[in-house]
C-alpha positions as CSV (number, residue, x, y, z in Angstrom):
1,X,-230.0,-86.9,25.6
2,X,-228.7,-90.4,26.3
3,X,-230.1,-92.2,29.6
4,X,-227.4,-92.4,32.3
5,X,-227.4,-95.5,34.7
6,X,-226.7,-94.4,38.2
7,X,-226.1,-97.9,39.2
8,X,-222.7,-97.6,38.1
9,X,-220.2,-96.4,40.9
10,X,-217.0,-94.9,39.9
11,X,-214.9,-97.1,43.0
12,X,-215.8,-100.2,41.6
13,X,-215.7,-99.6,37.5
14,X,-213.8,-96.7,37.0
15,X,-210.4,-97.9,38.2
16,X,-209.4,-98.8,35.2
17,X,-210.2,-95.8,33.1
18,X,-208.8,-93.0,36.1
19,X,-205.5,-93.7,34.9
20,X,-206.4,-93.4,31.3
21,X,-205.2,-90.1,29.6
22,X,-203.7,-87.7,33.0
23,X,-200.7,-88.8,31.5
24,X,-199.9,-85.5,28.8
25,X,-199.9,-83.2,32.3
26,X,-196.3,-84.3,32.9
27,X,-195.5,-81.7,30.4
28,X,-195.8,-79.2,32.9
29,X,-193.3,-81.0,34.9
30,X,-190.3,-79.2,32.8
31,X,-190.3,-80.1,29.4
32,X,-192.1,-78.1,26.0
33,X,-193.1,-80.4,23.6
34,X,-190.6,-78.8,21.1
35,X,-187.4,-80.1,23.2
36,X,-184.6,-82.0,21.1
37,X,-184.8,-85.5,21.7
38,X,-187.0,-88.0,23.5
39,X,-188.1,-86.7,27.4
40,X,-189.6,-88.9,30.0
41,X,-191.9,-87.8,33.0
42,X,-193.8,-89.0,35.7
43,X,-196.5,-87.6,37.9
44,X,-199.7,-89.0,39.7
45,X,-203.5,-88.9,38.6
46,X,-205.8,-88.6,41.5
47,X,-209.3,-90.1,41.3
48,X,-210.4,-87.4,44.8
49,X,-212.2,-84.9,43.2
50,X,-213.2,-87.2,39.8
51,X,-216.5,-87.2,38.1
52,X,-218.0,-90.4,36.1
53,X,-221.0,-91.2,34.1
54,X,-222.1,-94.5,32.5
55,X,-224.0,-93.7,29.4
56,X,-226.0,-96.3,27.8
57,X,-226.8,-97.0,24.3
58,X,-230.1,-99.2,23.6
59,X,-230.3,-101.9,23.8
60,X,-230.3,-100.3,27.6
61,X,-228.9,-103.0,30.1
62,X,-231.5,-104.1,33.1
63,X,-229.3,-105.5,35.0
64,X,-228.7,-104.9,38.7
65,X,-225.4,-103.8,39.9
66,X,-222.1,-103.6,37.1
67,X,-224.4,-103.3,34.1
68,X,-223.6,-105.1,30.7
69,X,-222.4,-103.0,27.9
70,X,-223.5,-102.2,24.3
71,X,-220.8,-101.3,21.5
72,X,-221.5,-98.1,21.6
73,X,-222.1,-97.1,25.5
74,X,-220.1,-94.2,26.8
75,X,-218.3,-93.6,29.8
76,X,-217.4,-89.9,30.5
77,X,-215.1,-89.1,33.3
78,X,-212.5,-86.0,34.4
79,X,-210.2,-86.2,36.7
80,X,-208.2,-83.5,38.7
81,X,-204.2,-83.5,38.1
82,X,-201.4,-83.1,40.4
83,X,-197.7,-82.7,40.1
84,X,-195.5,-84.9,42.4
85,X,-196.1,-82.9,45.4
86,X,-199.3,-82.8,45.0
87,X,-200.0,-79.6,43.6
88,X,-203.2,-79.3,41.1
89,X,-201.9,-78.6,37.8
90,X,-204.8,-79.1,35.8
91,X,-207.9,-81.4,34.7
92,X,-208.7,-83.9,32.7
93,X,-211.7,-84.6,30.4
94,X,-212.4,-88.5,28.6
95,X,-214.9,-89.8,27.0
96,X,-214.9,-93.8,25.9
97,X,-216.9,-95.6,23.7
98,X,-217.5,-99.4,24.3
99,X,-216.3,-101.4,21.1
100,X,-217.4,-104.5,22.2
101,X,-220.3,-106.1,23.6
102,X,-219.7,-107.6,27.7
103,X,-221.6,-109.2,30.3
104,X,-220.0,-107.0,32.6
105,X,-218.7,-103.3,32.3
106,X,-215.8,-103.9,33.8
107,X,-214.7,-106.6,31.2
108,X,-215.5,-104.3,28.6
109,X,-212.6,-102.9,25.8
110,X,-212.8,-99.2,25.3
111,X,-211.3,-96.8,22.7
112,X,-211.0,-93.3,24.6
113,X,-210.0,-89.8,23.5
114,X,-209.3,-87.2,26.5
115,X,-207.8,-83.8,26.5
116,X,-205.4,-82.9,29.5
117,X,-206.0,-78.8,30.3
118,X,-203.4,-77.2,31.6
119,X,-202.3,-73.6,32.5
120,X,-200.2,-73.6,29.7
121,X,-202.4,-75.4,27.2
122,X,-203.8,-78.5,26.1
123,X,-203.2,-82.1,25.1
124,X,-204.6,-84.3,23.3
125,X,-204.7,-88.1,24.0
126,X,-205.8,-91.4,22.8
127,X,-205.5,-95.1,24.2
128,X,-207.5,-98.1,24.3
129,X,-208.4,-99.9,27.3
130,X,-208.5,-103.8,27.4
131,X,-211.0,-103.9,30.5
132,X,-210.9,-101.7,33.7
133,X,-207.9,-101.7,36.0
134,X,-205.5,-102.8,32.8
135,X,-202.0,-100.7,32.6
136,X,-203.2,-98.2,29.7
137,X,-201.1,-97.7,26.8
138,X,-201.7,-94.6,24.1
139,X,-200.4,-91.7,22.6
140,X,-200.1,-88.3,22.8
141,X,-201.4,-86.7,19.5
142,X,-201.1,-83.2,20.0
143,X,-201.6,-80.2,21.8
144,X,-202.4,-76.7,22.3
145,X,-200.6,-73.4,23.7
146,X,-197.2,-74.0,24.9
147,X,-198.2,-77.9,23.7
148,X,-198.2,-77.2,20.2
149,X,-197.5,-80.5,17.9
150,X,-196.9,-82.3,21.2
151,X,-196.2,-86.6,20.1
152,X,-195.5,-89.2,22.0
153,X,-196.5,-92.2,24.4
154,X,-197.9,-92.6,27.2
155,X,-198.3,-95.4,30.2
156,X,-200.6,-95.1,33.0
157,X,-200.5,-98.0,35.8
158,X,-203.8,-97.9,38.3
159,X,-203.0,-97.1,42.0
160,X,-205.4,-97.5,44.9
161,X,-205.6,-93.3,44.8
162,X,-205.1,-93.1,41.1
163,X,-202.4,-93.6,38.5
164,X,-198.7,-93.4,38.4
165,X,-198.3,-91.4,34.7
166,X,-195.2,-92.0,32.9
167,X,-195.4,-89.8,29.3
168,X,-192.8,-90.0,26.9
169,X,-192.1,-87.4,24.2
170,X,-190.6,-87.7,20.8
171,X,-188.3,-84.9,20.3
């Protein structure tokens, strides 16, 4: 079992990694991932209801407050989803793995992988994320259920409550 540091808060760190991957839920917004040609939705990811951990990798940061970071820490995070209305239509699940050292864990670049569960299926999801609070970029590489063989891109842009989610699939 890896040792979790409690001194991370999910207000001040997590930001930037809230909007990461809720992206792939727009699916349920009205499209299959089998529809002819390229479809582009939007929805928001809400960080109310989120969970975060901050797992460290030795050697373990002793550092009060935002904790320096170790290739190789984790951060592990879900997040409910909601269409535009607000309606939950699912959960989300990331974990990210530190691929460089930082000073600070907000300064940190992250590789994440994150699966989006949904009614109707899954997706699955990978981006990488400069620092926390950046505008994530990634890619939608597959899915599950009504999902199935789901591609695409996605773009998620950190709001005080969240993300606004814009997904984009190949058709």
């Amino acid at each position: 079992m890896f040792p979790v540091s409690p001194r991370v808060t999910l207000p001040r760190f997590a930001v930037g990694f809230v909007a990461l991957v809720a992206t792939g839920c727009a699916l349920v917004l009205g499209s299959s991932a089998s529809a002819q040609g390229p479809t582009t939705l939007t929805f928001k990811e809400l960080t109310k209801g989120s969970t975060f951990a901050f797992v460290a990798q030795a050697p373990i940061s002793k550092r009060k407050g935002e904790p320096s970071v170790s290739a190789g820490d984790l951060i592990v995070f879900t997040n409910p989803l909601a269409d535009a209305t607000g309606k939950r239509i699912g959960r989300l699940y990331v974990h990210c793995t530190a691929v460089v050292a930082a000073r600070r864990a907000d300064k940190a670049p992250f590789a994440c992988e994150g699966v989006v569960a949904l009614g109707r299926g899954t997706l699955s999801i990978q981006a990488f994320l400069a620092h926390a609070g950046a505008t994530v970029h990634g890619a939608v590489t597959g899915g599950t259920g009504a999902y199935a063989n789901a591609r695409g891109t996605l773009d998620s842009r950190p709001t005080k409550t969240g993300a606004d989610d814009t997904i984009t699939l190949a058709g």
